[in-house]
TORLUMVO-745063 format. One line per 8 residues: number of its first residue (from 1); their letters; for each residue x, y, z of N, C-alpha, C, O. Coordinates in Angstrom, 1 decimal, padded with zeros to 4 digits, m for minus. Each point is the difference from the previous one (the first is absolute). Last residue first. Layout:
BEGIN
NUM) a) X:Y:Z:X:Y:Z:X:Y:Z:X:Y:Z; ... .
This chain:
BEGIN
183) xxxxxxxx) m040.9:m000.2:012.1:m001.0:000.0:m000.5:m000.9:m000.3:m001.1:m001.2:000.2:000.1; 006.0:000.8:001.0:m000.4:m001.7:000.3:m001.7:000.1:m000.3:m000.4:m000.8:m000.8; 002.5:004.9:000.5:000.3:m000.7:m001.0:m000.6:m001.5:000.1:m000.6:m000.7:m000.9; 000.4:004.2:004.3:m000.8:000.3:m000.8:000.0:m001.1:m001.9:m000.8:m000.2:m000.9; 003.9:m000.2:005.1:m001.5:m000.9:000.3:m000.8:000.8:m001.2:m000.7:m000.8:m000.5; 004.9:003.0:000.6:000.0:m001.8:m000.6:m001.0:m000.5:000.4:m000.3:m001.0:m000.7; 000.4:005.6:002.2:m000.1:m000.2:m001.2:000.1:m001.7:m001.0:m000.6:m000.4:m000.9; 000.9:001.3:006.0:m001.4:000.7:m000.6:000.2:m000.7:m001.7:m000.5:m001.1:m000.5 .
175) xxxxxxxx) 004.6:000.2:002.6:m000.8:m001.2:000.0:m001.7:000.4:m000.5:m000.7:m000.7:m000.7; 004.5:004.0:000.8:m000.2:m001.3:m000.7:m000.5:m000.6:000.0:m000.4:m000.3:m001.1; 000.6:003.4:004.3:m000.7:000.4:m001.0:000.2:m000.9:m001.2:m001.0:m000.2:m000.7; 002.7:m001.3:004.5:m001.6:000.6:000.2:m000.7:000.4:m001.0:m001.2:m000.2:m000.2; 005.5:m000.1:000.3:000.0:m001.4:m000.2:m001.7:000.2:000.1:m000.8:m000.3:m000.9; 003.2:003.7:001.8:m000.2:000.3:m001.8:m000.1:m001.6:000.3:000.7:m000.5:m000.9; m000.9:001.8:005.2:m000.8:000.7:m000.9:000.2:000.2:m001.4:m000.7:000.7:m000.7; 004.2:m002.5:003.8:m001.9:m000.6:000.0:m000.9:000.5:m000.5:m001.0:m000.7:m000.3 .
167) xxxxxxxx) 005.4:002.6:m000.2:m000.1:m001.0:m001.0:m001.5:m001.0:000.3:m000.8:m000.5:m000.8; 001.5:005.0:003.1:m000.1:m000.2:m001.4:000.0:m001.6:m001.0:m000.6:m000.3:m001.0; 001.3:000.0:005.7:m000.9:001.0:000.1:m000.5:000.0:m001.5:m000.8:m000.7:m000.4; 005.2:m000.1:001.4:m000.7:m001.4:000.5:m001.7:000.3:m000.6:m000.4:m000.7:m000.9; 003.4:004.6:001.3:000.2:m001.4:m001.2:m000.5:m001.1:000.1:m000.3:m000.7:m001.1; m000.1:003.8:004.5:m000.6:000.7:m001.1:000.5:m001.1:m001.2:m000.9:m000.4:m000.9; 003.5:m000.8:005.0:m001.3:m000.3:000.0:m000.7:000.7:m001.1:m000.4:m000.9:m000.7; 004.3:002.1:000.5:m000.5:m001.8:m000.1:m001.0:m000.3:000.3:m000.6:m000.8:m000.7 .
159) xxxxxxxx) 001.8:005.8:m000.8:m000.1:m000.9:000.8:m000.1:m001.3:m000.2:m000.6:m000.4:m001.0; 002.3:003.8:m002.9:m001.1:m000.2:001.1:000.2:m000.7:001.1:001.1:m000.6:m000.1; 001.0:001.6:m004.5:000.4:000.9:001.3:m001.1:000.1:000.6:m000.5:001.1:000.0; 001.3:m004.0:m003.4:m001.2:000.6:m000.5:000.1:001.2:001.6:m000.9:000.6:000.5; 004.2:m003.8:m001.1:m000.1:000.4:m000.9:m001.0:001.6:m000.7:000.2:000.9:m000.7; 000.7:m003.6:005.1:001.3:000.5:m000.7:m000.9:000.8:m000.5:m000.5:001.0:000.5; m002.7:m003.8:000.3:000.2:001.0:000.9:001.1:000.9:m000.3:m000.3:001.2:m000.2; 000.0:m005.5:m001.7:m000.8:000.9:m000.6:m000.2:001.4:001.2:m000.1:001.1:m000.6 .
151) xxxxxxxx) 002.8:m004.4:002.1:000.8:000.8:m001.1:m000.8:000.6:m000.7:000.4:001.0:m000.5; m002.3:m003.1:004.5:001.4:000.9:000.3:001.1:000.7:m001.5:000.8:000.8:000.0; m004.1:m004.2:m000.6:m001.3:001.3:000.6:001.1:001.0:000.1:000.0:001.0:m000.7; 001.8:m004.8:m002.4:m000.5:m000.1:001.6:m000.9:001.5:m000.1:m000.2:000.7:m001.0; 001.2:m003.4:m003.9:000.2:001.5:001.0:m000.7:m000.5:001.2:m001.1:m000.5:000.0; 000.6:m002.4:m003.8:000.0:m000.1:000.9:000.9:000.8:000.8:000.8:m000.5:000.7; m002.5:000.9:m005.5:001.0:000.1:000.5:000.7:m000.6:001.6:001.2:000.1:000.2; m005.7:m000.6:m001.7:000.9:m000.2:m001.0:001.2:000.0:000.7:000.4:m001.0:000.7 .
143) xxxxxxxx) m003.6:002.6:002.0:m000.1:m001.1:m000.4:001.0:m000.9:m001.0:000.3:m001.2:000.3; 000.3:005.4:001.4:m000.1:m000.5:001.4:m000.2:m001.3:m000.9:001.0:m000.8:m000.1; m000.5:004.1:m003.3:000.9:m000.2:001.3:000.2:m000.9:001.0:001.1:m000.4:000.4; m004.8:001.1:m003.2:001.0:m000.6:m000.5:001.4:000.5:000.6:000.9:m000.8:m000.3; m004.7:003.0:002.4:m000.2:m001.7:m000.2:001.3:m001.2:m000.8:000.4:m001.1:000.5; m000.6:006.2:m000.6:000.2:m000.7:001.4:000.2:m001.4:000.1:000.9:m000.8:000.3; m002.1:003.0:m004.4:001.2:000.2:000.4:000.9:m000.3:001.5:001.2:m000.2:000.3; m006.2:000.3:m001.4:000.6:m000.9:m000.8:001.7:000.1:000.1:000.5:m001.1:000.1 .
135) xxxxxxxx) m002.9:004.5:001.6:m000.3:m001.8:000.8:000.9:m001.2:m001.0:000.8:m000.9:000.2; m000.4:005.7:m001.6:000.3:m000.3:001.4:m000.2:m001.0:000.4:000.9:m000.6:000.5; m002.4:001.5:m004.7:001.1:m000.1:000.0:000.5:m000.2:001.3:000.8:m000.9:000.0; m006.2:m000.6:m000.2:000.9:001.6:m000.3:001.6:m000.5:m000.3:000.2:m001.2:000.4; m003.7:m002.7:m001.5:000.7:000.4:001.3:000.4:001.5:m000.5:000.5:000.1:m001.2; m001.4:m003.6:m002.4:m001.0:001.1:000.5:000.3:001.0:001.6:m000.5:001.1:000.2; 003.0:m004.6:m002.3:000.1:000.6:m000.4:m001.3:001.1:000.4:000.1:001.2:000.2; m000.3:m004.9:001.7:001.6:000.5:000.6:m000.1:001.0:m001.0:m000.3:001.0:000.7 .
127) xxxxxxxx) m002.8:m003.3:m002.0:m000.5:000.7:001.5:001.0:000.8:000.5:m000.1:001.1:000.6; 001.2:m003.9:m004.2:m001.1:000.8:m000.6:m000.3:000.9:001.3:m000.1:001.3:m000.1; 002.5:m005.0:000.5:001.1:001.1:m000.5:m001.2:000.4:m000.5:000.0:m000.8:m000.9; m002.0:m002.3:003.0:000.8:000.9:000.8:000.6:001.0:m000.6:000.0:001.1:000.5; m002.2:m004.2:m003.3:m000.9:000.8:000.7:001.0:000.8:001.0:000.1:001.2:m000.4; 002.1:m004.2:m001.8:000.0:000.9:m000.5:m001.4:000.9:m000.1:m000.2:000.8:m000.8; 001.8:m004.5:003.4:000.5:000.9:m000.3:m000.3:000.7:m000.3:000.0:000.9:000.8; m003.2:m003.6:m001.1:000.1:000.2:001.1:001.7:001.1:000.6:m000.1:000.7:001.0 .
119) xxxxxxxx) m000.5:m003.2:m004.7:m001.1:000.5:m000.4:000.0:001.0:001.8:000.0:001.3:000.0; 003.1:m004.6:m000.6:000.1:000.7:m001.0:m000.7:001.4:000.0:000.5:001.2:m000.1; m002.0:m005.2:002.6:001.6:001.0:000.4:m000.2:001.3:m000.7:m000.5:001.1:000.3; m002.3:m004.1:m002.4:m000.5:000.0:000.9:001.1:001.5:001.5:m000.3:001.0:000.6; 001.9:m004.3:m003.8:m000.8:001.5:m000.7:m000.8:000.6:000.5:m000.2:001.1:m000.5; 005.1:m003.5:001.5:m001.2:m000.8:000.2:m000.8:001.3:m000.6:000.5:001.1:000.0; 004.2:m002.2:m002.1:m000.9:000.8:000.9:m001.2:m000.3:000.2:m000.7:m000.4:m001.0; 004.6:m002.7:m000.9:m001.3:000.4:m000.2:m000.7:001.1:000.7:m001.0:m000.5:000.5 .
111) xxxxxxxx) 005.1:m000.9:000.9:000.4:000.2:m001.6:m001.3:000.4:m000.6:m000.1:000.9:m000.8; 001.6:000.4:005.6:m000.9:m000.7:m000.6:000.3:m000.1:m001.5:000.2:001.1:m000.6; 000.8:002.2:004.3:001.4:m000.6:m000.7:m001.1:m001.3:m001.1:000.3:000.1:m001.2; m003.1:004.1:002.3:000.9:m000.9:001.2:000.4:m000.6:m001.0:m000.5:000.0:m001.2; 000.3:004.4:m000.2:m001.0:m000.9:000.5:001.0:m001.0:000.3:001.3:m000.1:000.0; m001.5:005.5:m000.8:001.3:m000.9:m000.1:m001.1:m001.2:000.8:m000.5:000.2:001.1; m000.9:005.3:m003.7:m000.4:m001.5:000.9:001.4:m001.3:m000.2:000.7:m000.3:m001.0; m000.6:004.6:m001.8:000.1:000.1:001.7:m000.2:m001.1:001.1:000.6:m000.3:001.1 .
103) xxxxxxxx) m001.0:000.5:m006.2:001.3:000.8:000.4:000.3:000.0:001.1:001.2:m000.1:000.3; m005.9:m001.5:m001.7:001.3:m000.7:000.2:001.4:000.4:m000.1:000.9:m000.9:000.2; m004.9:003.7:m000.4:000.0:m000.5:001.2:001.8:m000.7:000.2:001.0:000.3:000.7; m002.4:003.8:m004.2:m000.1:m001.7:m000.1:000.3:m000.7:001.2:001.2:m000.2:000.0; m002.9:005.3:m000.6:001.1:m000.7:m000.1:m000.1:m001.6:000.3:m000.8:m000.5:000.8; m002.6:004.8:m000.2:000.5:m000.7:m001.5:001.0:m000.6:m000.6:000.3:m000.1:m001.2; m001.3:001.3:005.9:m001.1:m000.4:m000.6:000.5:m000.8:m001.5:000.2:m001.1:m000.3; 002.1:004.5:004.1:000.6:m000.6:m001.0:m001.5:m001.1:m000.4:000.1:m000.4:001.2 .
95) xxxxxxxx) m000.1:004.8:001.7:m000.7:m000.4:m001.1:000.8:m001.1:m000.6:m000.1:000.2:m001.2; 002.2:003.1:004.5:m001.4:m000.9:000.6:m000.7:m001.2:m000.5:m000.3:m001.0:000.6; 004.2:004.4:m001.9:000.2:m001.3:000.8:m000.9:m000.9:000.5:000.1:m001.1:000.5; 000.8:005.6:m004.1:m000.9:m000.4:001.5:000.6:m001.3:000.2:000.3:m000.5:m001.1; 002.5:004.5:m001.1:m000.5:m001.3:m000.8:m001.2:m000.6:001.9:000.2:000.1:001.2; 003.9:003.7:m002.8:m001.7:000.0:000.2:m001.2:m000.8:m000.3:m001.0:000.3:m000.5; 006.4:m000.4:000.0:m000.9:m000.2:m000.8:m001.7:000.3:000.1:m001.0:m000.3:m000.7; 004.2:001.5:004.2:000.5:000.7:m000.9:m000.4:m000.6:m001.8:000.2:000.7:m001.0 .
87) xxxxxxxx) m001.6:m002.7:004.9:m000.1:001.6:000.6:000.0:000.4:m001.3:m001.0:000.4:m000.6; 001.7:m005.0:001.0:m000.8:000.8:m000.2:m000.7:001.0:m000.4:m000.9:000.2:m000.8; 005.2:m001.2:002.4:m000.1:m000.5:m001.7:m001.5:000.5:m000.6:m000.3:000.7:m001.0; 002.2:m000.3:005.8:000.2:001.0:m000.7:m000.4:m000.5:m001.4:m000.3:000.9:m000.8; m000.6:m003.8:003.5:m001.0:001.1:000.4:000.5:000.9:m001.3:m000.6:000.3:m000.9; 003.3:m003.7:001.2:m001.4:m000.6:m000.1:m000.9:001.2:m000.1:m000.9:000.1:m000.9; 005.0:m000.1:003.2:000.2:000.1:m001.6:m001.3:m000.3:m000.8:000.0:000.4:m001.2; 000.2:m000.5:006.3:m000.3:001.5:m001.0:000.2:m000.5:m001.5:m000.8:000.3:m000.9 .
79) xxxxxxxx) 000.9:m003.9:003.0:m001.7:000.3:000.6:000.5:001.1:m001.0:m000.3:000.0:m001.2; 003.7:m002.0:001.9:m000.4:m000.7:m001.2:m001.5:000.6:000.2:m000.8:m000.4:m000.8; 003.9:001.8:004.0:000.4:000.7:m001.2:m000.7:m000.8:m001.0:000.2:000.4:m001.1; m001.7:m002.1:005.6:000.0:001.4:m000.4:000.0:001.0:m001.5:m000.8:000.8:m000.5; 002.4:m005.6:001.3:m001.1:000.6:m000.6:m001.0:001.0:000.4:m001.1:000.3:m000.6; 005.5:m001.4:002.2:m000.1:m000.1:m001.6:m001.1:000.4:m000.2:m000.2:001.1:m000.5; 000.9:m000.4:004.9:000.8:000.7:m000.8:000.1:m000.3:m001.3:000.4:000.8:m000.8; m002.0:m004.4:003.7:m001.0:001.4:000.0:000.4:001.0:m001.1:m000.8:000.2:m001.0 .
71) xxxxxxxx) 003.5:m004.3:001.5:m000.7:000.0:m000.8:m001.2:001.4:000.1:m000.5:000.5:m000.9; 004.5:000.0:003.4:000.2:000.0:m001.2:m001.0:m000.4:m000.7:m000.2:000.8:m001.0; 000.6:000.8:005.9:m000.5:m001.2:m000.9:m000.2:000.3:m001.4:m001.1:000.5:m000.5; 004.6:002.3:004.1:m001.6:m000.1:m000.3:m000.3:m001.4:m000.8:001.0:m000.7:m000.2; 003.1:002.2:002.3:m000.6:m000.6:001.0:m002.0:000.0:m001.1:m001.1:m000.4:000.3; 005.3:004.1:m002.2:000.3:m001.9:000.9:m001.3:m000.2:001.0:m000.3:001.0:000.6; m001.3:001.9:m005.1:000.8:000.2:001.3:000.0:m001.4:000.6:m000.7:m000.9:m000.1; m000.1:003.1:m005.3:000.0:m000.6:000.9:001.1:000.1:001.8:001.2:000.3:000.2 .
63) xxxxxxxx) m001.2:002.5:m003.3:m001.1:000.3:000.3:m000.1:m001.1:000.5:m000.4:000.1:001.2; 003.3:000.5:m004.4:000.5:000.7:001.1:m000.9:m000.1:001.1:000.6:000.4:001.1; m001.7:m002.0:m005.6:000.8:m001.1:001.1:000.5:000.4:001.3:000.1:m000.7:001.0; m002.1:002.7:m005.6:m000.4:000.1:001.6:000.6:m001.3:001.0:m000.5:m000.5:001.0; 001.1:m000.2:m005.7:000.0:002.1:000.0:m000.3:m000.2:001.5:001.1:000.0:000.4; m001.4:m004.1:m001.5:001.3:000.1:000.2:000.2:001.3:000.0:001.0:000.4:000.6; m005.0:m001.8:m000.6:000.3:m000.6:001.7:001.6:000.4:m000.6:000.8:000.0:000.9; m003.4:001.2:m004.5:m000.2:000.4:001.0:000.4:m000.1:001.0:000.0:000.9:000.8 .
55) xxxxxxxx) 000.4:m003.5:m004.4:001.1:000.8:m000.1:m000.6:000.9:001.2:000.9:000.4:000.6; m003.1:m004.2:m000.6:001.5:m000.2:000.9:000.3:000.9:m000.9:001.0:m000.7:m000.5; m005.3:001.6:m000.1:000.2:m000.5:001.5:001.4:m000.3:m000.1:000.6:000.6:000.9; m001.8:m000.2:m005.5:m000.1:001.3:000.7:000.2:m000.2:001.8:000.9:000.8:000.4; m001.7:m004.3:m003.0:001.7:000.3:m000.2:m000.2:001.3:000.5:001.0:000.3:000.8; m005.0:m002.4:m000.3:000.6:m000.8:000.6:001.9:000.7:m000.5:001.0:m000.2:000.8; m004.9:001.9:m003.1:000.0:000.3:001.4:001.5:m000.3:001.4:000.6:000.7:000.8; m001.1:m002.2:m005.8:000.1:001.1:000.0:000.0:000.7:001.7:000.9:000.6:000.4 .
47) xxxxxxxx) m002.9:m005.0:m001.5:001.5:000.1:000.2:000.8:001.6:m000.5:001.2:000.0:000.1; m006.1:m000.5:000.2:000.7:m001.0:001.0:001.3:000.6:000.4:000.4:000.7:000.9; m002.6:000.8:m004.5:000.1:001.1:000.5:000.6:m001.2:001.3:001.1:000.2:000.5; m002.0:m003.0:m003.5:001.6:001.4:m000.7:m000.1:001.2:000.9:000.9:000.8:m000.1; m004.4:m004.5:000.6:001.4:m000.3:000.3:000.7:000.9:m000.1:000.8:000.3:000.9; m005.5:000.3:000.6:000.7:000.2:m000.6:001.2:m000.1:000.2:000.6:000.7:000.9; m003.7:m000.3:002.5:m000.9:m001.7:m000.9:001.1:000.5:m002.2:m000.4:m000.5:m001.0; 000.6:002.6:006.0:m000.3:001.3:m001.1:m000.6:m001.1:m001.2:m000.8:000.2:m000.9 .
39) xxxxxxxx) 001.1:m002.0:005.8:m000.7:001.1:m000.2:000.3:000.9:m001.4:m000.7:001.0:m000.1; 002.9:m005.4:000.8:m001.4:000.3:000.6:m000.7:001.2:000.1:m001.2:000.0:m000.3; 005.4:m000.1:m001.6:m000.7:m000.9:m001.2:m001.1:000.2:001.1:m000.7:001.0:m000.2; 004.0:000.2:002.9:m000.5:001.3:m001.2:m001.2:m001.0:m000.9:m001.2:000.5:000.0; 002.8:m002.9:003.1:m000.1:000.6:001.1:m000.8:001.4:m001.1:m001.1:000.6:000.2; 004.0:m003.8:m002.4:m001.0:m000.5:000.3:m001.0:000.9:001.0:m001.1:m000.2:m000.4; 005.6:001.2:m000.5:m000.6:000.1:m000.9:m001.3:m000.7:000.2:m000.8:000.8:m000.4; 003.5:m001.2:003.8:m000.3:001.9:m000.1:m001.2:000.1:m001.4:m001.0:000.7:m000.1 .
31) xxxxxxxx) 002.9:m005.4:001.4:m001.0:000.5:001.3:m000.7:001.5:m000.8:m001.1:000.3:m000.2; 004.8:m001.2:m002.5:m001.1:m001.4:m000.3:m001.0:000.3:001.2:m001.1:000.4:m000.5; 005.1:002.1:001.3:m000.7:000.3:m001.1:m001.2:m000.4:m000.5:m000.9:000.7:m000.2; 004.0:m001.6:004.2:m001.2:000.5:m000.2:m000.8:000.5:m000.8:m001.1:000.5:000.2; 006.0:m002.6:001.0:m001.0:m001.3:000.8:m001.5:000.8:m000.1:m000.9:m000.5:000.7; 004.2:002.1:m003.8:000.2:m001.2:000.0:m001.1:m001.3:000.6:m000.5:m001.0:m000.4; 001.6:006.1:001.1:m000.6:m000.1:m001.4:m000.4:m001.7:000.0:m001.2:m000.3:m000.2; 004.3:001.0:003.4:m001.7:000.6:000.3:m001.0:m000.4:m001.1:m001.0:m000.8:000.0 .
23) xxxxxxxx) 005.6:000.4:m000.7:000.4:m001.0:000.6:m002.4:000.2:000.5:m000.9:m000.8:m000.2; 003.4:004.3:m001.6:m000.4:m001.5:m001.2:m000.7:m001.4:000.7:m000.8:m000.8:m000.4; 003.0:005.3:002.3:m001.5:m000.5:m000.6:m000.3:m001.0:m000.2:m000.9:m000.7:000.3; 005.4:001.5:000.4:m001.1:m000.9:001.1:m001.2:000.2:m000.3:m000.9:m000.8:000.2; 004.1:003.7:m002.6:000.2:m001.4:m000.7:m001.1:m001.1:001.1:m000.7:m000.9:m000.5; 002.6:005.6:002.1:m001.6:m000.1:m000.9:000.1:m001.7:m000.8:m001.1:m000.5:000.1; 003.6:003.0:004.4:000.2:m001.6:m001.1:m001.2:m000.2:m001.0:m000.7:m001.0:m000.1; 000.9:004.8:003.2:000.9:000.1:m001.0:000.4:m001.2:m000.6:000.7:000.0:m001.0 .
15) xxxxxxxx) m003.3:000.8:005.0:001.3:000.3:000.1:000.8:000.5:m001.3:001.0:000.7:000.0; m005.3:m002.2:000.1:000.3:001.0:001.0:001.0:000.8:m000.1:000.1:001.2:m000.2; m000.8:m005.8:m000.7:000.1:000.9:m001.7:000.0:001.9:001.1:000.7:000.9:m000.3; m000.7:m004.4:003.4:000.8:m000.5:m001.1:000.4:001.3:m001.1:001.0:000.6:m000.4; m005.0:m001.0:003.4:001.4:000.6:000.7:001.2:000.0:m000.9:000.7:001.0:000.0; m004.2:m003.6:m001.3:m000.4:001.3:m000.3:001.0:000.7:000.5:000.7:000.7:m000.8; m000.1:m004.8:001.8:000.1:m000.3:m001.3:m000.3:001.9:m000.7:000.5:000.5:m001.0; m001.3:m001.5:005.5:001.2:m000.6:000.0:000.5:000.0:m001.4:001.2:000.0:m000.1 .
7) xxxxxxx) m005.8:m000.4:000.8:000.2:001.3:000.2:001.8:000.1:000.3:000.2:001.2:000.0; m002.3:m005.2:m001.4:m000.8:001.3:m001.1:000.6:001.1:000.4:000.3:000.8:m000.8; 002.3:m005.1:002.3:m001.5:000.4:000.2:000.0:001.2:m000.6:001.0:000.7:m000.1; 002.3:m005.1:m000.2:000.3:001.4:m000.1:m002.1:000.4:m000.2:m000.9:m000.5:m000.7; 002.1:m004.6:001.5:000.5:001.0:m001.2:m000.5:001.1:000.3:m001.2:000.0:m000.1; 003.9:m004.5:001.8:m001.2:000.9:000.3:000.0:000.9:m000.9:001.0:000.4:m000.6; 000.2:m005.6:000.3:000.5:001.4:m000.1:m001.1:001.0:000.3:m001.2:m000.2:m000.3 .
């Protein structure tokens, strides 16, 4: 069976079949809420975020247009909801430091994690955390999220090439910062 694509499904509620959220809600919350957990490294504001994006995609639904790429167009709206929370808590985004690594780190399927790994994770989510909010928000896009160039581009209303561009350069600057750890 084939099953109905992201934007065919957007077109949907578009229309006035609000009930097809669900169907979204369904194949992106867990991606959306995870996507939040990496950069705010807090569940309840997580999932707080994550319900704010589909009652938003359902107040502005009008806005979406036929022919665009529905996953760009989400997290567009999952970028502002994000910003505005900030904004409007005045809260920096730079600094999470005093948050407990393991909220964020997800290790290999391994029933024993090797520690050595381990240890070596959680050097990265230290470096990753040190990153400005822009790179780091790039990066987990492109890397994490596996976002094409062509949808971080959507998103962040830039070029593809300029996306390509930024995300080599917050891998650049990752890696400055994670060789300062290995040391």
């Amino acid at each position: 069976m084939q099953s109905i694509s992201d934007e065919n499904i957007m077109l949907k509620v578009c229309e006035g079949q609000i009930d097809k959220l669900g169907l979204l809600f369904e194949r992106y919350h867990v991606k959306l809420y995870n996507f939040y957990l990496r950069s705010t490294m807090d569940k309840d504001l997580s999932r707080d975020l994550t319900q704010n994006v589909f009652e938003r995609i359902l107040k502005y639904r009008h806005t979406y247009k036929e022919g665009a790429t529905f996953k760009s167009w989400f997290y567009q709206i999952a970028r502002n909801v994000q910003v505005d929370y900030f904004k409007k808590q005045k809260i920096n985004t730079a600094n999470f430091d005093d948050v407990n690594h393991e909220r964020n780190l997800r290790f290999a399927n391994d029933a024993e994690p090797d520690l050595e790994k381990e240890e070596r994770l959680k050097m990265l989510h230290q470096a990753l955390n040190q990153l400005p909010p822009d790179k780091r928000e790039i990066l987990v896009m492109s890397q994490l999220e596996e976002l094409e160039y062509k949808e971080i581009a959507e998103i962040f209303k830039i070029t593809e090439n300029l996306a390509r561009v930024k995300v080599h350069r917050a891998l650049k600057s990752l890696k400055e910062i994670f060789q300062k750890f290995v040391r």
